[in-house]
N, C-alpha and C positions, 0 to 999 in steps of 0.2 A: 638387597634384602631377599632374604626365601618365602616364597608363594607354596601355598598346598594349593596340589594337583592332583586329580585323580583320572586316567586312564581307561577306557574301557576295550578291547581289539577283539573283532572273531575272527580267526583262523578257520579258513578251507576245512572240510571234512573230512577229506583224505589222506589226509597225514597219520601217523601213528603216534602212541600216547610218548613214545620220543622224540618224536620228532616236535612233536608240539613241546615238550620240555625244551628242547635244545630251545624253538623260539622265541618261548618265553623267557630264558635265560638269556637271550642273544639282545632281547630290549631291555634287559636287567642290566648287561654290561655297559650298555650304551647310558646308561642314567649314572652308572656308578661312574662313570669315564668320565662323565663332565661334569662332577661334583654337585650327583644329584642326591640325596639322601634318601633310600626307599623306605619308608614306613609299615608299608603294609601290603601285602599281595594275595590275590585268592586265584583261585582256579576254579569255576563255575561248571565248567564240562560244557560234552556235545550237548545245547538247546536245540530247538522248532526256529529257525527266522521269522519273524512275522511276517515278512515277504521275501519272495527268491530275491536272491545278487548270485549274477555270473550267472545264474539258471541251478544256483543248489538251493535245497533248504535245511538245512543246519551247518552250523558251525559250533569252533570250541571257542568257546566267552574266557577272558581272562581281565582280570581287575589288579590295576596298580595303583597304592598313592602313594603318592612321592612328596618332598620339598626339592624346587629346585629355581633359580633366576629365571626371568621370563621370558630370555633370549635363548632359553634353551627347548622350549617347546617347538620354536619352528625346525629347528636341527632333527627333532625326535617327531614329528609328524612327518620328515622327508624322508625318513628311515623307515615308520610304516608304509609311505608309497611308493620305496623303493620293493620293499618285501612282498614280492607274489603270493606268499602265502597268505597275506592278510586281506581281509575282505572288506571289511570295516572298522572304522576305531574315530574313537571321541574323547581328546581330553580336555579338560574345564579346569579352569582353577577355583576352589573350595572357598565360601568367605565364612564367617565365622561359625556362622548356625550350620554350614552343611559339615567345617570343618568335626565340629562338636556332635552332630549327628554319626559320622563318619568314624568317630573315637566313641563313641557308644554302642556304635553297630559289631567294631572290632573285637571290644571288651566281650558284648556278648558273646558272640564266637568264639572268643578264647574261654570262656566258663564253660563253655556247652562240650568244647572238644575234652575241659580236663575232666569234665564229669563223665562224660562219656568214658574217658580212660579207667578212672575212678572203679567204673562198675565190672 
């Protein structure tokens, strides 16, 4: 059975806005690879850390939800600590209320971007 999952990783400072693409793509493949299904992705950009890690304070935030089996979480947390680039990352799997929260959140965002188009 499929679990909703959602993601959260910040990436180093120092990277550039490709290089941060390439990574986030590179944990895109890794979900698609084991028959993960991705839902939904944001890209948040360079934030403030609330506390230094590694001795920096900011990273790029990126958000994933996915569905995916629950034996595939520990495969894809080894992957973020395998990756230098990554500083942090937290994923949780979703129950109903966040899942529903989480498909509210998205909708809006998509109204706001087409309007935004719109104008």
């Amino acid at each position: 059975m499929l679990n909703h999952y959602e993601t959260v990783f910040i990436l180093t400072p120092v990277l550039s806005d490709n290089q941060v693409k390439e990574t986030v793509k590179k944990f895109k493949d890794i979900m698609s690879k084991n028959s993960a299904k991705i839902v939904h992705d944001e890209n948040w950009g360079l934030k403030k850390l609330a506390y230094p890690i590694q001795k920096k304070s900011t990273g790029f935030y990126s958000l994933i939800q996915f569905d995916a089996e629950g034996d595939f979480i520990e495969k894809l947390e080894t992957e973020f600590r395998r990756d230098e680039k990554v500083i942090r990352f937290l994923t949780f799997r979703l129950d109903k209320e966040a899942f529903l929260y989480a498909d509210k959140r998205k909708n809006k965002l998509k109204e706001s971007k087409t309007n935004k188009e719109e104008k």
